[in-house]
C-alpha positions in Angstrom: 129.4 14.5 116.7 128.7 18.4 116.9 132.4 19.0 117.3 132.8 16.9 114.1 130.2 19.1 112.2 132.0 22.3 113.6 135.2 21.3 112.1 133.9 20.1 108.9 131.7 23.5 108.7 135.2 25.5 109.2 137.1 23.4 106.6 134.9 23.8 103.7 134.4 27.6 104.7 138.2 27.9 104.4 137.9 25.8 101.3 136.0 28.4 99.4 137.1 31.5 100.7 140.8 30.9 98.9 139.2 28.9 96.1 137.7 32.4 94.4 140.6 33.6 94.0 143.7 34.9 96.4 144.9 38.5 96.6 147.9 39.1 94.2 150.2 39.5 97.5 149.1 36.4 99.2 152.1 34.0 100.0 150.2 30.7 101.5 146.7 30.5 99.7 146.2 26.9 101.2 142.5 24.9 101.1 141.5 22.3 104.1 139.7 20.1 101.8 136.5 17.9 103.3 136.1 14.7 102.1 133.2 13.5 104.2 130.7 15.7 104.1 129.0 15.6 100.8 127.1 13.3 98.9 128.5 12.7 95.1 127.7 10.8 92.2 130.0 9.1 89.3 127.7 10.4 86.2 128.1 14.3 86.6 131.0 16.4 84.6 133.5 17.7 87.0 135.3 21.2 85.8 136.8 24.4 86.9 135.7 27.3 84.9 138.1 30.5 85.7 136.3 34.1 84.7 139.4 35.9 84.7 139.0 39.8 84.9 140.9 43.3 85.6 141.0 44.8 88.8 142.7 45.3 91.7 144.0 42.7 95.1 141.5 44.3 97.4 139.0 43.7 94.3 140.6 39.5 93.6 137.8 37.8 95.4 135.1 39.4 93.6 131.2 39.5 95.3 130.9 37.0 98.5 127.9 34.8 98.9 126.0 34.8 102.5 128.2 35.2 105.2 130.7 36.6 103.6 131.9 32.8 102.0 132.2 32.2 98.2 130.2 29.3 96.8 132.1 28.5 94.0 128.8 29.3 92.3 128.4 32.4 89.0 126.7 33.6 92.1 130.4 34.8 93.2 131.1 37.5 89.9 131.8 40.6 90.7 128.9 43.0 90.7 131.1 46.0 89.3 131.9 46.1 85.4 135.0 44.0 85.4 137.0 44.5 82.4 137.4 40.1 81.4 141.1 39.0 80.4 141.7 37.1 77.0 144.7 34.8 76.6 145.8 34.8 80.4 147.6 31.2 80.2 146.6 29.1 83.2 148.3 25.6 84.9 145.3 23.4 86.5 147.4 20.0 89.2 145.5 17.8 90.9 147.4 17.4 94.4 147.4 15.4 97.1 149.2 15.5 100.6 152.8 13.9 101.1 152.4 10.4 102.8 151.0 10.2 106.2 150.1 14.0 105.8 146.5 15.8 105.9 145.2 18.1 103.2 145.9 20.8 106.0 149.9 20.1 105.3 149.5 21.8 101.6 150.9 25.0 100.9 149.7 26.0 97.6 153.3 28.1 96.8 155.7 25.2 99.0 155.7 22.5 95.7 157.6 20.5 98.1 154.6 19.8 100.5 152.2 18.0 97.6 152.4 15.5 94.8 150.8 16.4 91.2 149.5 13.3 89.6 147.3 15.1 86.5 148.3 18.7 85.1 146.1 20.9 82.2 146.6 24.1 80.6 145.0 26.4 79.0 144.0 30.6 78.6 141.4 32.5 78.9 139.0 32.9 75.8 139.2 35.3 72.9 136.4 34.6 71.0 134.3 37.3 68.8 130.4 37.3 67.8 131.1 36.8 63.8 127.7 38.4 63.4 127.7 41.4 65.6 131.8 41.7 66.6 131.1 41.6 70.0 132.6 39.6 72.7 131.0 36.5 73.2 129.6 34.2 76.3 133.3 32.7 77.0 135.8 36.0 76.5 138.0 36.0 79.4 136.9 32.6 80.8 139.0 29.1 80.5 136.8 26.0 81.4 139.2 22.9 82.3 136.5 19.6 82.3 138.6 17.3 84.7 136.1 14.3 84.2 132.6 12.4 84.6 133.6 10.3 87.8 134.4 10.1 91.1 137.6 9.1 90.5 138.8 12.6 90.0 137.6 14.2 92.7 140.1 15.9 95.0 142.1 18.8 95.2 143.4 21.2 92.1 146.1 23.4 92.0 145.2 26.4 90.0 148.4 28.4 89.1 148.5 31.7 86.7 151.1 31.9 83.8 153.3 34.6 83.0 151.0 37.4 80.5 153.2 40.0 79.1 149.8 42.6 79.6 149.7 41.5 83.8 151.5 43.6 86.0 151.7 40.9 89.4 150.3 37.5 88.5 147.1 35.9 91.1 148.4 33.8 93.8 148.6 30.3 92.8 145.3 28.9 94.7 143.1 25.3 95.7 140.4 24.3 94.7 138.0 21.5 96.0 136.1 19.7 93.1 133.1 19.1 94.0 132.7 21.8 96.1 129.6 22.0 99.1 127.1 24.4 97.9 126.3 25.3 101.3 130.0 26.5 103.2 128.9 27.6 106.5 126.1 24.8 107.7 125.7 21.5 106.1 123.1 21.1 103.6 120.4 18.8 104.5 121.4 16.3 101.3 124.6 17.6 101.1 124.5 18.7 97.3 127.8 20.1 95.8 128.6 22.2 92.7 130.4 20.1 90.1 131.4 23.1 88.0 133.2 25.3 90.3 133.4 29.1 89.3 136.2 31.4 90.3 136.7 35.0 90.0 140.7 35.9 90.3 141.2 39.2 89.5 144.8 41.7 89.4 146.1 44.9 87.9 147.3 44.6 84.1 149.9 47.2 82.1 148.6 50.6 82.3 148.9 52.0 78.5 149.3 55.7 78.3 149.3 56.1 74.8 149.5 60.4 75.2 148.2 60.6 71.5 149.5 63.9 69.6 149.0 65.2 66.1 151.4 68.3 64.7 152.8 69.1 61.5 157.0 68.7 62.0 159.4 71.0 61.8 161.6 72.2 58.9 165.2 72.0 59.1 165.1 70.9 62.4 162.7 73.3 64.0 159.8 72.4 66.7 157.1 70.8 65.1 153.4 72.6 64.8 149.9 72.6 65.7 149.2 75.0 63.0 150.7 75.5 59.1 149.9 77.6 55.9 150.0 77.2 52.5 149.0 77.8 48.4 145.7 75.6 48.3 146.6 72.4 46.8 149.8 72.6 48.5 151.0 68.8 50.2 151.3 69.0 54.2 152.8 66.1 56.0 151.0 65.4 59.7 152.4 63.2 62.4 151.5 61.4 64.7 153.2 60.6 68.4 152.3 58.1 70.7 154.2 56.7 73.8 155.2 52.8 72.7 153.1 50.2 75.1 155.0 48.4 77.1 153.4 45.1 76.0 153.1 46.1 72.1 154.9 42.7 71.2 152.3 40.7 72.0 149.3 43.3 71.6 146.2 42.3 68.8 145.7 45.6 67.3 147.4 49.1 66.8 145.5 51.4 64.7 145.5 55.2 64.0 142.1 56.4 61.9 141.7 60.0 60.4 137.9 61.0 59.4 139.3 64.3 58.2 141.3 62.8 55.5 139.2 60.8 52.5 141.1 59.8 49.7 141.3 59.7 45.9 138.6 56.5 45.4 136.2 58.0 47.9 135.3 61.3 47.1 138.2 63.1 48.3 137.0 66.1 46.3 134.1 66.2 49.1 136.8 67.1 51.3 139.4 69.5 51.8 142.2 67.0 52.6 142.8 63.4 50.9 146.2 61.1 51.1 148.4 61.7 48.4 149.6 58.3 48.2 149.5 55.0 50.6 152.9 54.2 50.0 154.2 57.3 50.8 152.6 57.0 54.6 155.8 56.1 57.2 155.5 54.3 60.3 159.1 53.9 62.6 160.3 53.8 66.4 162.1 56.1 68.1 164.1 56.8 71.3 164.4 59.2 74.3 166.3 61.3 71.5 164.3 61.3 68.9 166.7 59.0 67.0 164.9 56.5 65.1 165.1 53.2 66.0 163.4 51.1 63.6 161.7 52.0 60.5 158.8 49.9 58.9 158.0 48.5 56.1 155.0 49.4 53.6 152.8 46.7 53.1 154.7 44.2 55.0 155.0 45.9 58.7 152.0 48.1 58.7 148.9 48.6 55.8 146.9 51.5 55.0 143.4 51.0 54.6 141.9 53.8 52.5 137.8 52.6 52.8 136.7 56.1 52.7 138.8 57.1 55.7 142.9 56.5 56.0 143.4 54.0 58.5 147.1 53.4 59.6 147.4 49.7 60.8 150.6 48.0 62.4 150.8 44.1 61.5 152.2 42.3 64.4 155.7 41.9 62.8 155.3 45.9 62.8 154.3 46.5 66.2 157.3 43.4 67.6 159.8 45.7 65.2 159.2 48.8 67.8 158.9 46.7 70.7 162.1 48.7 72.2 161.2 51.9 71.3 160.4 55.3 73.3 158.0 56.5 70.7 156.0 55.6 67.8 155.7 58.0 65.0 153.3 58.0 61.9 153.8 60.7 58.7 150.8 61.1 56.7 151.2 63.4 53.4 147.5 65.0 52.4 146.6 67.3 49.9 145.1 70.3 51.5 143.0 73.0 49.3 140.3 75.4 50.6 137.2 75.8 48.3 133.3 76.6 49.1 131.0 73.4 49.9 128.3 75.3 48.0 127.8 78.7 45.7 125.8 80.1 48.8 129.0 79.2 51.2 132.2 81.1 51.8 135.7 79.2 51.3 137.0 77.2 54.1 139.5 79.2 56.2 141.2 76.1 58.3 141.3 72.9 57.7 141.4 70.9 61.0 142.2 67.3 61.4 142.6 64.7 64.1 142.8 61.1 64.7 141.9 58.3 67.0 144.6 55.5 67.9 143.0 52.4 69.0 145.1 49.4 71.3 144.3 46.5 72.2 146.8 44.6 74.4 147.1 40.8 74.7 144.9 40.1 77.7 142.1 42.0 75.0 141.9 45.5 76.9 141.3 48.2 74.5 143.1 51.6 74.7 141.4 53.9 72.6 142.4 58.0 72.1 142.7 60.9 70.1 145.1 64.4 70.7 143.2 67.1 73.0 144.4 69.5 70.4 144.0 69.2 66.2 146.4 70.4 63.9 145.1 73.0 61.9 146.0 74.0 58.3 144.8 78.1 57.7 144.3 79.4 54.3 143.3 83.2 53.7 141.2 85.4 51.1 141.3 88.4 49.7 138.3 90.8 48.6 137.9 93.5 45.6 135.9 95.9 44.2 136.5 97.4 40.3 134.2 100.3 39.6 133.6 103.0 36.6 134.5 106.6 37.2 131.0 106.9 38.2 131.4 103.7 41.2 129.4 101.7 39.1 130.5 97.9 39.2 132.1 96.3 36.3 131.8 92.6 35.4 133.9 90.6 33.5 137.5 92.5 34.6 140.2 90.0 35.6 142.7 89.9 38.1 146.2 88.6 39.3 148.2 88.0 42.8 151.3 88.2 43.3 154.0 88.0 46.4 156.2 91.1 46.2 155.9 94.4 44.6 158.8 93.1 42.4 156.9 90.4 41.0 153.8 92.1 40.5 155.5 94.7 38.4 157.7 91.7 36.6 154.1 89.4 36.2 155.4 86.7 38.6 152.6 85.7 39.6 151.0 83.4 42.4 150.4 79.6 40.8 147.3 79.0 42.5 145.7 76.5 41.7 141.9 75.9 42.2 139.0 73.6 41.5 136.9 73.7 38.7 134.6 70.6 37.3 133.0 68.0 38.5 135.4 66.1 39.0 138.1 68.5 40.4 140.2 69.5 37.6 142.9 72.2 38.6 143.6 75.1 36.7 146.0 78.3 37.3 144.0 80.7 39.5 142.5 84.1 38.2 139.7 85.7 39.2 137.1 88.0 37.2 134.3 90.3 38.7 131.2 89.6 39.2 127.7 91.7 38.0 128.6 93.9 40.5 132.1 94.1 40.0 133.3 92.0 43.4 136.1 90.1 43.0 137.2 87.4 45.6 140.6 85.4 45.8 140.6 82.4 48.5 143.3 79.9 49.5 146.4 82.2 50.1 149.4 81.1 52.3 148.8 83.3 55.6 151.4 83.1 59.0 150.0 80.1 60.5 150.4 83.1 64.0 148.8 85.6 62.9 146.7 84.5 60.2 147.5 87.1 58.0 149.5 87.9 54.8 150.5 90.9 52.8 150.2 90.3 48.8 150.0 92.4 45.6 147.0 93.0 43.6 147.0 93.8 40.0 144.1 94.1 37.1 145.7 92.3 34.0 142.5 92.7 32.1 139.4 95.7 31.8 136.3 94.2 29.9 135.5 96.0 26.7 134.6 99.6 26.5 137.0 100.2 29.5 140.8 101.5 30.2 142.0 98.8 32.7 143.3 100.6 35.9 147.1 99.7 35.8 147.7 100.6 39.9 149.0 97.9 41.7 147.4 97.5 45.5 149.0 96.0 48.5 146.5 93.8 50.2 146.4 91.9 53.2 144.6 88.4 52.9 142.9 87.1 56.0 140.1 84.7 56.9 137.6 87.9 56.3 135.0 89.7 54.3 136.7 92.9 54.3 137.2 95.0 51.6 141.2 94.9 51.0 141.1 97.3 47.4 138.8 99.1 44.7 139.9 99.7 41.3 138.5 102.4 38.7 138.4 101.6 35.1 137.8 104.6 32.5 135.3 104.7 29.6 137.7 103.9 26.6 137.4 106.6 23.6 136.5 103.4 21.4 133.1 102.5 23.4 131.6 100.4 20.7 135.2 98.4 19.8 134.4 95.0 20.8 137.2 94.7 23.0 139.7 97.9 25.4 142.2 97.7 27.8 145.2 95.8 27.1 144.1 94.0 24.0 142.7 96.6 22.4 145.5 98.9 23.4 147.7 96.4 21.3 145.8 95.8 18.5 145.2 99.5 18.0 148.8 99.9 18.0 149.0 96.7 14.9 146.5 99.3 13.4 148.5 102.1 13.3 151.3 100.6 11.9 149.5 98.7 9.1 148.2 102.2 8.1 151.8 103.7 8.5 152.6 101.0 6.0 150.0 101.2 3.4 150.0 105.3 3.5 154.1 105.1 3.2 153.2 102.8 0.0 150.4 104.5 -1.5 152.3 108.2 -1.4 155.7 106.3 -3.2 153.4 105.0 -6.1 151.9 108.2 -6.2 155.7 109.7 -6.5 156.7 106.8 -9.3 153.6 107.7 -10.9 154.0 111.5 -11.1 157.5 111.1 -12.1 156.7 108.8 -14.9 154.0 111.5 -15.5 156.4 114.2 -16.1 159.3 112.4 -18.0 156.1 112.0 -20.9 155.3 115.4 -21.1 158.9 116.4 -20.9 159.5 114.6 -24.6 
């Protein structure tokens, strides 16, 4: 009788020790079932409820119960936080021994040593909390209810199904329904867990998305982690990733930019916004950086513009670049440098980065963002106009230009700024202040060196005041240095309502209007004295 127990105590113990799951490498995870030694009823619910999670073969059988046996109990989960598997598609048999064989005979990979007489199927949960997004009670698990009777107690099959997101699939395993709660020494009423829990775990796709932002080269040059520009110039950034290896199948491929608001959500708040949705690219590429597929607007990929720009792949999009290398996103942005506030300088660089978010079949988020930014750099340049006496002058007015050229032709630099509420742009000039401080920001610099040589020219002196006509090579930069000062003479005319320029033209009108009338008055004086003389003559 004790050599009975013994052998009953070593089958169940073998029973539960494969049931939680085998190591991914095992070739004969085989159960001894025991038939005898429980006590079991024909009103209870009989199931198997698979928590399927990440991790590795040593990790597969999860946390033991006493003596180093599992109990087919929740009291088996892993104590570490195990990453839980969605959609993993699983094959539940029951088996039973060939004819004249024991349950020892089975070998759960040899098909040719059992016969199947019921089969389920099912995956692994997916389901989301509606109210907080959150993964709910059953993500990762698949609960097969086998029935509410005796009649289908026995032994099951449990076999994994191909997941395009799992490296090496579990090892097809048995499990005993119902299952002794007690695997090591009989229980004194030989109770049994109806719901048997098991814990298989395995390595799935590693996903090294290597996220970079740059700004791409022209005419087939390197692309950029920095660029320059007129403010309100249009800069294109893109975005690389390395293609997953599972994308065809994957739930979600996003790329989000916080630096970039748009036209609906006040992108005037900001120093970048999306020009247009539509004008956003998404496509594949290969080792050569030869494009492999290139997706459609609206169709393959959306763009959500909810006070952020949000670049989303549809699944048709992400299947499209399955075979792909790389996956590369343009983004075209508005970039203009302006103060935040009167008391604040003008931004100087403009960086921006974004996060791409993956989430793969089995439901494992990827989530990353470039370790460097790209970085757009504007620069400013800072003036002084004075009187003879270095007093400062308001209301004097000023011009850039390029070249020496074009500041002595009036070719100006366009720049445009923002002005209003609503941000209006206008052609940039720039007119002291009480002091007679001028300030120009938002130049083109060398995104290297962060500098730029340009030409300054006063166009107009306020009234009372000879403009000073010199033209002055400065250097714009992200500083407060002083790059020129100007001297404007007292005009002779002190009290004229308006010198420099305009007056010097009007004066000029003047003169010539008095040429006139004195050329007029001294022939009708001639007429007259003519006319006089030819009287006196008769």
């Amino acid at each position: 009788m004790k050599q009975a127990l013994k052998i009953k105590v070593l089958a169940a113990s073998l029973l539960l020790l494969a049931a939680i799951g085998m190591s991914a490498n095992a070739n004969n995870a085989t159960v001894f079932a025991d038939t005898d030694s429980t006590i079991v009823d024909n009103t209870t619910e009989r199931s198997i409820t698979i928590h399927k999670s990440a991790g590795t073969a040593a990790q597969a059988t999860g946390k033991r119960a006493k003596d180093d046996v599992a109990t087919g109990t929740t009291a088996d989960a892993p104590t570490d936080n195990s990453t839980p598997l969605a959609n993993v598609p699983f094959k539940i048999q029951k088996i039973a021994p060939l004819a004249n064989k024991s349950d020892a005979s089975i070998v759960a990979t040899d098909s040719s040593t059992y016969t199947v007489s019921k089969e389920f199927t099912g995956v692994t949960g997916t389901e989301f909390d509606a109210t907080t997004g959150v993964k709910n009670s059953q993500y990762g698990i698949y609960k097969q209810v086998l029935g509410n009777d005796s009649s289908v107690d026995g032994l099951y099959l449990v076999t994994e199904l191909a997941s395009p997101s799992i490296t090496t699939r579990t090892s097809a395993f048995i499990v005993k329904v119902p299952q002794p709660k007690d695997n090591v020494n009989e229980s004194t009423d030989g109770s049994v867990t109806y719901d048997v829990n098991v814990y298989p775990k395995n390595e799935i796709v590693s996903t090294e998305l290597n996220p970079t932002i740059a700004f791409p080269g022209q005419d087939g040059g390197a692309d950029s982690q920095s660029a320059s520009g007129m403010s309100q110039t249009q800069f294109t950034y893109k975005y690389t990733i390395n293609t997953p290896k599972d994308i065809s199948s994957a739930s979600e491929l996003s790329f989000a930019n916080k630096d970039i608001s748009t036209h609906f959500f006040n992108s005037y708040l900001n120093n970048l916004d999306i020009t247009q949705a539509r004008d956003v690219t998404v496509s594949g590429e290969d080792a050569t950086g030869s494009q492999v597929k290139k997706l459609v607007y609206s169709t393959d990929f959306e763009v959500n513009q909810s006070g952020q720009i949000k670049v989303s792949l549809t699944k048709a999009g992400m299947a499209k670049v399955a075979t792909s290398e790389k996956i590369i996103v343009t983004v075209p942005v508005t970039a203009r440098s302006f103060a935040a506030t009167d008391n604040t300088p003008a931004t100087t660089q403009v960086p921006s980065n974004y996060t791409v978010t993956y989430t793969d079949s089995v439901g494992v988020t990827t989530t990353g963002s470039p370790a460097e930014p790209a970085t757009i750099y504007f620069g400013n340049l800072n003036a002084k106009v004075v009187d003879s006496d270095g007093v400062g002058i308001s209301g004097a007015t000023f011009r850039v230009a390029t070249s020496l050229q074009n500041a002595k032709s009036g070719k100006w630099v366009n720049l445009m700024k923002l002005v209003g509420t609503y941000g209006q742009t206008a052609p940039a000039t720039v007119t002291s202040d009480a002091d007679g401080n001028i300030s120009l920001d938002g130049l083109q610099v060398d995104p290297t060196n962060k500098t730029q040589t340009y030409y300054l020219v006063q166009t107009i002196a306020p009234a009372g005041y000879d403009r000073d006509s010199g033209i002055r090579e400065v250097t714009a930069a992200a500083d407060t240095d002083l790059d020129a000062t100007f001297v404007d003479s007292k005009s002779f005319l002190p009290d004229f309502p308006l010198s420099g320029s305009k007056m010097n033209l009007y004066m000029m009108i003047a003169a010539a209007l008095l040429v006139i009338i004195a050329g007029t008055l001294i022939v009708v004086y001639n007429n007259r004295r003519r006319h006089s003389d030819h009287h006196s003559a008769r």
